[in-house]
VOGU-3710 file (C-alpha; in Angstrom, 3 decimals, decimal comma):
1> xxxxxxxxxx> 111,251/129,851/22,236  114,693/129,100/21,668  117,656/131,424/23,833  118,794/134,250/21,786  122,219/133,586/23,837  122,917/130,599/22,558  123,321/131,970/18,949  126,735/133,500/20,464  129,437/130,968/18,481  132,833/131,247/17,571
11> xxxxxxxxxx> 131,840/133,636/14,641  130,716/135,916/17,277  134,037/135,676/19,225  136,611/135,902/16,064  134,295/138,988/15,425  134,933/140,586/18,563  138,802/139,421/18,218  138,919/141,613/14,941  137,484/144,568/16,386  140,019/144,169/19,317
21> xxxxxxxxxx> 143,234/143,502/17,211  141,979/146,348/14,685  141,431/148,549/17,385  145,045/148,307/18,453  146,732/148,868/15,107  144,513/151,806/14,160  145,680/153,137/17,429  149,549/152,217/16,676  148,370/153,967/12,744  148,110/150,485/11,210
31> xxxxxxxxxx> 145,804/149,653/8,763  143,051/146,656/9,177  143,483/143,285/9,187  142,949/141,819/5,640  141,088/138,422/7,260  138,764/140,807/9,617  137,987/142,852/6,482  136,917/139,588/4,460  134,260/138,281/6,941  132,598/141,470/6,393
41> xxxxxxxxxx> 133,237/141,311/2,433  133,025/137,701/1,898  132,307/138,952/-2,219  135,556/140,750/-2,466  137,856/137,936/-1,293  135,931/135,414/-3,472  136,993/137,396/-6,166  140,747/137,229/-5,208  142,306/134,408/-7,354  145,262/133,328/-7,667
51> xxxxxxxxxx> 146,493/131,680/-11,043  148,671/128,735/-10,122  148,379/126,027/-12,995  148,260/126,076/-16,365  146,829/123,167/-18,131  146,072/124,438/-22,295  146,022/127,658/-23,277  146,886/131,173/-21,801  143,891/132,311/-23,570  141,158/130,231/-21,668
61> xxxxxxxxxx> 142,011/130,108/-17,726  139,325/127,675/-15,870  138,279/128,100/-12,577  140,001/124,898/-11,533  143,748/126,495/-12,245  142,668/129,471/-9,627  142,512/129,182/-5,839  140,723/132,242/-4,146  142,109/133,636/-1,090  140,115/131,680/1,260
71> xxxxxxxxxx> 141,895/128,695/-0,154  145,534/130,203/-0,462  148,579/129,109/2,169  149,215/130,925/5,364  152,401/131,948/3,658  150,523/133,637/1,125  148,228/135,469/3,136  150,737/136,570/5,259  152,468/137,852/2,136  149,245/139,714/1,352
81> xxxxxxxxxx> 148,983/141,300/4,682  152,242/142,289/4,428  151,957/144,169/1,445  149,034/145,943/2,406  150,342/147,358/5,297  153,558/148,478/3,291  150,908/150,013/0,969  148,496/151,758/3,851  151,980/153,036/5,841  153,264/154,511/2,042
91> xxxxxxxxxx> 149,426/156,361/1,357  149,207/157,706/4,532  152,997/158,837/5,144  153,031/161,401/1,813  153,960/164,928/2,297  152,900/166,690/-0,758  153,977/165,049/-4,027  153,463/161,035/-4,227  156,750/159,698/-4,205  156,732/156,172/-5,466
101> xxxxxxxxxx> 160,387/155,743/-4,298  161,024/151,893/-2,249  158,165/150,480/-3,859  160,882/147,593/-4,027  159,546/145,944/-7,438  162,343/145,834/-10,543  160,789/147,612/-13,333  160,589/147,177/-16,254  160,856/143,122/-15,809  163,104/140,653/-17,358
111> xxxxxxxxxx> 161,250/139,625/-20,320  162,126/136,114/-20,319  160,108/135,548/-23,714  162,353/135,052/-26,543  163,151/138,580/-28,139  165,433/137,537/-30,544  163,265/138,121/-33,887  163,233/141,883/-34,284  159,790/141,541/-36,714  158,863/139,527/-33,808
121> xxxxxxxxxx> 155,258/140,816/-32,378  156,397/141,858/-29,028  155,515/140,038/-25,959  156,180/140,175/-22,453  156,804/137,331/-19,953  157,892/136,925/-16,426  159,251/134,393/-14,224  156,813/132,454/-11,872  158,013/134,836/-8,917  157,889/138,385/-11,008
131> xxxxxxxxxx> 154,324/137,677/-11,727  153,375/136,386/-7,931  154,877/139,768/-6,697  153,464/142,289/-9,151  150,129/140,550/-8,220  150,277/140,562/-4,923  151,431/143,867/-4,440  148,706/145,212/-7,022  146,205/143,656/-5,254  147,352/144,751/-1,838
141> xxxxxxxxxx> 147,763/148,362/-2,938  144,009/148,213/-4,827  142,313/147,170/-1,103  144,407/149,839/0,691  142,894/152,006/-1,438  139,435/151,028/-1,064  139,858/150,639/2,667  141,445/154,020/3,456  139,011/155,806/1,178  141,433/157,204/-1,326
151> xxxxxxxxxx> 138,510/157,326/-4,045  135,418/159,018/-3,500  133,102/155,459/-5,191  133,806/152,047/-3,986  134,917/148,958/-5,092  132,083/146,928/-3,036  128,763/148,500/-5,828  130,716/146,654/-8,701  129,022/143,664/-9,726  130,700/140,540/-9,936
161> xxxxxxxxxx> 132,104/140,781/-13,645  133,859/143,504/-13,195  134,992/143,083/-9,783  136,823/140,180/-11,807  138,590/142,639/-14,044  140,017/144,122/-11,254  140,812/141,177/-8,714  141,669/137,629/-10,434  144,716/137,602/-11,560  144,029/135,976/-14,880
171> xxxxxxxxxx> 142,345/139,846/-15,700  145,767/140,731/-15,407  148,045/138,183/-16,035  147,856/134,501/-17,449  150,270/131,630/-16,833  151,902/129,666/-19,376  154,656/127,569/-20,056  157,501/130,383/-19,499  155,922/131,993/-16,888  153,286/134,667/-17,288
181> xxxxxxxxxx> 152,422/136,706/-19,781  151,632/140,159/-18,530  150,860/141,959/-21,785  148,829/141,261/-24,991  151,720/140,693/-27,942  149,502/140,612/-31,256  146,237/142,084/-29,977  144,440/141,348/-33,481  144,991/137,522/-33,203  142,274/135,720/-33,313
191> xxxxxxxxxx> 142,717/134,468/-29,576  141,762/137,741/-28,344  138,155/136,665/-29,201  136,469/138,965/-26,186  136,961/141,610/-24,738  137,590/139,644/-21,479  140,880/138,293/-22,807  142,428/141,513/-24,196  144,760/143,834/-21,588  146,007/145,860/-24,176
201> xxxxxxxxxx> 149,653/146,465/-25,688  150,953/148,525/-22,559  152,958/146,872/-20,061  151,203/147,793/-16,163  153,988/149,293/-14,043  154,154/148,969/-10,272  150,635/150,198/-8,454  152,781/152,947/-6,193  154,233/154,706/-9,146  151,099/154,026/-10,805
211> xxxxxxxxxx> 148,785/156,043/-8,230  151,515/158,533/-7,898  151,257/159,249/-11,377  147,324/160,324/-11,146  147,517/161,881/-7,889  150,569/164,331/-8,486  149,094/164,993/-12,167  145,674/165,481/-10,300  144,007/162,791/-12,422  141,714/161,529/-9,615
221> xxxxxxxxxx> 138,316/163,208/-9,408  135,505/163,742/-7,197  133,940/160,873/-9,444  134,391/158,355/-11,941  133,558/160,479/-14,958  135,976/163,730/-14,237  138,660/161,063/-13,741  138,643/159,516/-16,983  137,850/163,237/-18,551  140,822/164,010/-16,746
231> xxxxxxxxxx> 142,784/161,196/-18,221  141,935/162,042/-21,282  143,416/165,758/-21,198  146,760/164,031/-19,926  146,607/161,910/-22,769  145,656/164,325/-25,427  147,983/166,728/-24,244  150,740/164,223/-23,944  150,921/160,773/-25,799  151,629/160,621/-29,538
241> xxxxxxxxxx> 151,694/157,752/-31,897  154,984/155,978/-31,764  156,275/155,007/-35,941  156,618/152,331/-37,811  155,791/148,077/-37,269  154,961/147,374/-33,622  158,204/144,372/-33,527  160,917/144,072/-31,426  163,341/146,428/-32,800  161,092/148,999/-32,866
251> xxxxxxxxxx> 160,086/149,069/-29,321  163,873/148,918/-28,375  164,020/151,920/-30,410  160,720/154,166/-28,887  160,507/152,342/-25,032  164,743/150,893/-25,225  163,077/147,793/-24,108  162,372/144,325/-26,177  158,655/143,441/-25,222  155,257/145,840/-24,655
261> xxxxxxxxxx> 155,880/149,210/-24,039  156,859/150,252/-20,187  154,041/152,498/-18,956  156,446/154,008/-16,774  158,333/154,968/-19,701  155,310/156,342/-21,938  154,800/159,032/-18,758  158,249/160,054/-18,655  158,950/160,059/-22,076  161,766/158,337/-23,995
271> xxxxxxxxxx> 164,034/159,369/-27,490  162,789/157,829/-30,669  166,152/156,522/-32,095  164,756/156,859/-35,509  164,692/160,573/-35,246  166,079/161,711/-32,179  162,738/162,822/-30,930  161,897/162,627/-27,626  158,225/162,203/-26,836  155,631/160,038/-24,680
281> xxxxxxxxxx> 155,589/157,465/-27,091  151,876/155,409/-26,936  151,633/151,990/-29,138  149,021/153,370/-31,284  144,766/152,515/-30,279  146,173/149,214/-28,631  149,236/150,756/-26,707  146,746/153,525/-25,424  143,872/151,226/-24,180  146,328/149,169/-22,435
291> xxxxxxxxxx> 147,603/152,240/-20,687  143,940/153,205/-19,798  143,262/149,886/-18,316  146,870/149,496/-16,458  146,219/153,016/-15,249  142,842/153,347/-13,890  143,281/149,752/-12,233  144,989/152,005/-9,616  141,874/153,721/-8,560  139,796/150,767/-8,965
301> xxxxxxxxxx> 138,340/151,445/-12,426  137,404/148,886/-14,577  138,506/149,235/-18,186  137,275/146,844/-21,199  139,525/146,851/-24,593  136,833/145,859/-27,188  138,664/145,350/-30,518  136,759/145,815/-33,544  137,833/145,888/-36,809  140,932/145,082/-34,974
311> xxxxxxxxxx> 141,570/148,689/-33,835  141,163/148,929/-29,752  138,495/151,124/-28,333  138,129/151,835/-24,340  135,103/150,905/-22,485  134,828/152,223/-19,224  131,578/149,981/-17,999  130,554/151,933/-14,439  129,604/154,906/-17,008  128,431/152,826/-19,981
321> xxxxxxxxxx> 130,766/155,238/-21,910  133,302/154,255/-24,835  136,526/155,453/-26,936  135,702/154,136/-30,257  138,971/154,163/-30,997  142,060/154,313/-28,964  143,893/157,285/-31,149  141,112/159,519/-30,401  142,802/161,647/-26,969  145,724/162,709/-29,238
331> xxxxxxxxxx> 144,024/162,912/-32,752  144,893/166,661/-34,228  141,222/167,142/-35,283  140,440/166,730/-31,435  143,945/168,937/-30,047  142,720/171,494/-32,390  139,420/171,769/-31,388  139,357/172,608/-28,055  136,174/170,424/-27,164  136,251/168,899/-23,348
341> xxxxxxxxxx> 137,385/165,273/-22,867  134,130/163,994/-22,466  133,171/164,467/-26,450  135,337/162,159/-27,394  132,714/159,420/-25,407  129,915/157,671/-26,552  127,236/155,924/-25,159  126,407/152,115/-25,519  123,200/152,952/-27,322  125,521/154,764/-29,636
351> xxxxxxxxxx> 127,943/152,292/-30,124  125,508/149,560/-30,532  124,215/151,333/-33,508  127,614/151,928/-34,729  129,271/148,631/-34,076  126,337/146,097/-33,192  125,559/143,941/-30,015  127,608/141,707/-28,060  131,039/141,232/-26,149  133,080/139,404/-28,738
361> xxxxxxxxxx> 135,890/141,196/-31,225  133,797/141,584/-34,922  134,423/143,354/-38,184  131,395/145,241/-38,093  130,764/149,329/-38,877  134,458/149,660/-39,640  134,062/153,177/-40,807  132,682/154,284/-37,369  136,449/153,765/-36,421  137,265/157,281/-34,849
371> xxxxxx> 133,830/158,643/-35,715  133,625/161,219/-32,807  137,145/162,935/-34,087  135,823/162,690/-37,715  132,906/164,317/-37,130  134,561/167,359/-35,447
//
């Protein structure tokens, strides 16, 4: 029979190593070591990618123009590390209130897309570096939370599809030849032809202020489900439909910003040149499943924007639950009515009835648009 002790390799030493080193900066109140955490969750690091090429279109990314963590420079994983330790020290050093303050990320970005057209469907781009810092720092911040326990579910019982959504970057952001673009501009073109390549009309703000945001406004649950009910009463007590085309102009006039509307700006509210109102302005069904998605990323929920009959609905896929249409959480007939969030969600057997089978954008039971606020 062959020695059991000679099974005791250099896996079994870097093991120990990690326990040792880990041991030391829990003791100094320092969060894990990102490497250590990987050998044990070999899944979740495959499903760190990095988008660093972009070869023909920002709609189709290949696996080929992402490297995975395993594969990135020390320089990069370093810069990882780095930022999850920033983000560990910042969710364990709160008194009270989340205060997002030194998050140390400009916001909103430079839109380096050209603005100029005020009918112009608005995008948003960033430089090469904007884009490598949001992502990094998103992605730090999303581990910290799943480390530390921040969430009463975990990240690890997701399978692999939508651990995508909320890892690769290309779920988040796609390269192209400005830069990236970090924000869907015309979320009816034909492009968006899944719901795997929509994000929505809302531009994602920085993950500290993001988290802050649920936790002060006690968004975040004891599970999945009263978290987005609970998002749902922010919203409908909250958001209203912005006027007018969605261009240029008119976000300058709602957000004061030329590209997808600042998420940090639809919770704070802004004044609606037009009319002097001020409000928290949502971009209509699109704007509002953006801000679900951007949102909820914070906690580690996955959000799908299906688009039919080119409104945006919400699909929240660990419940199997959807928002057949985006304008639902602030529709009258439902701020009148005084029914709980969770009416306003359907089931996929209902929505397959509704809206038929399959993952791809279609024209099909348009007048279920909105039908839980219409039947109310």
């Amino acid at each position: 029979m062959p020695d059991k002790r000679m099974a005791i390799g250099p896996s079994f030493f870097r093991r120990i190593m990690c326990r040792i080193r880990n041991l030391l900066k829990m003791i100094n109140g320092k969060g894990p070591l990102l490497s250590c955490w990987f050998m044990n969750n070999k899944r979740i690091a495959d499903h760190i990618k990095w988008q660093f090429e972009y070869s023909n279109s920002v709609y189709e990314v290949e696996e080929n123009e992402k490297k995975k963590w395993s594969d990135w420079s020390s320089e990069q994983k370093l810069k990882l590390q780095h930022e999850f330790d920033r983000a560990w020290d910042w969710l364990n050093n709160q008194n009270g209130s989340f205060d997002p303050v030194n998050e140390g990320l400009s916001y909103p970005p430079q839109n380096v897309y050209d603005t100029s057209n005020e009918n112009g469907a608005p995008f948003t781009a960033v430089t090469n570096e904007y884009a490598w810092e949001l992502y990094v720092r998103w992605i730090a911040f999303q581990l910290a939370v799943e480390i530390g326990n921040y969430v009463p579910w975990t990240v690890l019982e997701l399978p692999d599809t939508e651990l995508e959504l909320l890892l690769d970057s290309s779920a988040l952001m796609r390269k192209f030849s400005l830069g990236y673009m970090v924000a869907t501009g015309s979320p009816t073109h034909s492009n968006h032809d899944s719901i795997e390549k929509n994000f929505g009309t809302s531009l994602i703000a920085p993950p500290w202020y993001t988290f802050a945001f649920l936790k002060n406004n006690n968004i975040i649950g004891q599970s999945i489900s009263d978290t987005i009910n609970n998002l749902i009463d922010w919203s409908s007590e909250n958001l209203i439909h912005y006027f007018g085309a969605f261009n240029y102009q008119n976000t300058e006039n709602h957000w004061q910003y030329r590209g997808n509307p600042p998420i940090t700006r639809i919770i704070e509210g802004t004044t609606f040149s037009g009319n002097n109102q001020f409000r928290h302005w949502t971009a209509g069904c699109h704007g509002t499943a953006g801000f679900f998605r951007n949102v909820l990323r914070a906690v580690n929920l996955p959000v799908y924007i299906p688009l039919i009959c080119n409104h945006a609905q919400i699909y929240f896929p660990t419940e199997g639950t959807y928002i057949d249409h985006g304008d639902n959480p602030y529709n009258n007939n439902f701020k009148n009515s005084d029914l709980p969030a969770e009416y306003l969600l359907i089931d996929e057997d209902t929505h397959e009835q509704w809206f038929g089978v399959g993952e791809n954008n279609r024209q099909v039971g348009c007048e279920y648009i909105g039908g839980q606020v219409k039947s109310i």
